[in-house]
C-alpha positions in Angstrom: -19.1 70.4 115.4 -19.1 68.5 111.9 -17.7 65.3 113.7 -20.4 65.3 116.5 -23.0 65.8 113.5 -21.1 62.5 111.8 -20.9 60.6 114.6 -24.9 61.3 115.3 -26.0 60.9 111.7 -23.9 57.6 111.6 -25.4 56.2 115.1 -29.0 57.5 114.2 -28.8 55.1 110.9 -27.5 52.2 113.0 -30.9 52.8 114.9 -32.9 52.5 112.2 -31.4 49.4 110.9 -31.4 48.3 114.4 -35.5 48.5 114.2 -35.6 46.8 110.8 -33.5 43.7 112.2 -36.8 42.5 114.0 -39.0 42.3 110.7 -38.7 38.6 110.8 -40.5 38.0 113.9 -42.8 40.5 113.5 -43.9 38.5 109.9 -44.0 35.5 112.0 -46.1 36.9 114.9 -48.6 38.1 111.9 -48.8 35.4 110.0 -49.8 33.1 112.8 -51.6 35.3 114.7 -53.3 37.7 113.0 -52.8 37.6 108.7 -55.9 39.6 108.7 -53.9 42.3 110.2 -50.6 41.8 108.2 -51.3 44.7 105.5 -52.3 47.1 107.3 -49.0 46.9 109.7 -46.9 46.3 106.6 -47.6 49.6 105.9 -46.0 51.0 108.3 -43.2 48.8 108.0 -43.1 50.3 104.5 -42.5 53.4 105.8 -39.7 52.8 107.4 -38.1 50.9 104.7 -38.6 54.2 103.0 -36.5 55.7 105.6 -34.1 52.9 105.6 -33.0 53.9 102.1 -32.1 57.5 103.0 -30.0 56.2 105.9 -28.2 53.6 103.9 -26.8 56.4 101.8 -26.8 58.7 104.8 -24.3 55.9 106.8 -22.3 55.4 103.5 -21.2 59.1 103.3 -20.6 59.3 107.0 -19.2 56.0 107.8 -16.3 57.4 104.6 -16.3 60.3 105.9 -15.2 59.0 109.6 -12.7 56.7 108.3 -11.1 58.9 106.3 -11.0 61.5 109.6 -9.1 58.8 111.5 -6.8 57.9 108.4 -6.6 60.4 105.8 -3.8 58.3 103.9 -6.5 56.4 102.3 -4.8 53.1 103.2 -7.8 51.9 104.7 -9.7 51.8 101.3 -7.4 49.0 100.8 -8.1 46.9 103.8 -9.9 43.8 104.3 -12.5 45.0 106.9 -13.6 48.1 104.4 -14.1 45.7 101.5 -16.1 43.3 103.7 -18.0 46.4 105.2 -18.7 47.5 101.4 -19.9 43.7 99.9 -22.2 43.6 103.2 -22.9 47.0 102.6 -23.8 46.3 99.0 -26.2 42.9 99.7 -27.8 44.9 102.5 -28.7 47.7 100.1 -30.2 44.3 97.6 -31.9 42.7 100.5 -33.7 46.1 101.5 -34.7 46.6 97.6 -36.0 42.9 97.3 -37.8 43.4 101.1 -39.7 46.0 100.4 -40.8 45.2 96.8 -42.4 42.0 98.7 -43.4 44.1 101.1 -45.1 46.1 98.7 -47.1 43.0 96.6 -48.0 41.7 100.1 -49.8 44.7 101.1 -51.7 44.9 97.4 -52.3 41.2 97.0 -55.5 40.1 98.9 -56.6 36.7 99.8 -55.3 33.8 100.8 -54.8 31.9 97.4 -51.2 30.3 96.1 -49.6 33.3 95.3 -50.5 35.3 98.6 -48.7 32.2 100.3 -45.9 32.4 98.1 -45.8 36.1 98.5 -45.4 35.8 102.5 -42.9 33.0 101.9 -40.5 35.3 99.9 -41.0 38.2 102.1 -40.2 36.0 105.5 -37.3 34.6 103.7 -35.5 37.7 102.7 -36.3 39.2 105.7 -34.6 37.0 107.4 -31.2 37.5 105.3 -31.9 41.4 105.6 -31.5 41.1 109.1 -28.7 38.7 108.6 -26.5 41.3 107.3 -27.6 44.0 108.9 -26.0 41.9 112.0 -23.1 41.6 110.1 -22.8 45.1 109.4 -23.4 45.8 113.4 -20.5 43.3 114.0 -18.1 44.8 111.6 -19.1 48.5 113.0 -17.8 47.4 116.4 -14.9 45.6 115.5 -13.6 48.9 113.1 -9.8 49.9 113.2 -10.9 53.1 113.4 -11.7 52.5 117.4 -15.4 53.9 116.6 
């Protein structure tokens, strides 16, 4: 029972980071269709970065909590696949932090002055690299010794 409620936990987070990995394009269909519009959908958008961060931790605990079901000699902790899944892990974790602070100034800055621009700039940008290593992080899921 505890390993279908891992497994489900573990695939539910993928989910949600599966939904973030189209932020980029969603920016980009808002900012040259309808900026008007943008803060008011980045609000919801906020939300689920909100959610994000529970499921981050959430996929942390289950995805050591899987690994060490298939190999409970710890040997794995060791390997080069876990310390790449932690580091991308780790910037994924920064990249969702710096996101939804811009996020956040976006949707309380108003107008359409320098630093509104520059605002929307930084918020594109690390989107982008959020969704960056949140591919990676698909990637290394699929490609885990652990035959997940």
């Amino acid at each position: 029972m505890l390993n279908e409620v891992t497994n489900g936990l573990h695939s539910l987070s993928a989910i949600v980071f599966l939904l973030i990995l189209f932020f980029p394009f969603f920016i980009r269909r808002h900012l040259v269709r309808s900026p008007e519009k943008l803060a008011y959908s980045l609000k919801r958008w906020k939300q689920l970065f909100l959610i994000a961060h529970i499921f981050l931790i959430i996929s942390l605990l289950t995805g050591i909590e899987m690994a060490y079901r298939a190999d409970s000699s710890f040997q794995w902790v060791t390997s080069l696949w876990f310390i790449s899944v932690l580091i991308v892990f780790l910037l994924l974790g920064a990249l969702l932090g710096i996101v939804m602070k811009y996020t956040r100034i976006a949707i309380t800055s108003s107008g359409s002055g320098d630093s509104h621009n520059t605002v929307h700039i930084k918020l594109q940008k690390f989107s982008w690299l959020l969704s960056s290593s949140i591919l990676v992080i698909l990637v290394l899921m699929f490609i885990s010794p652990f035959g997940h």
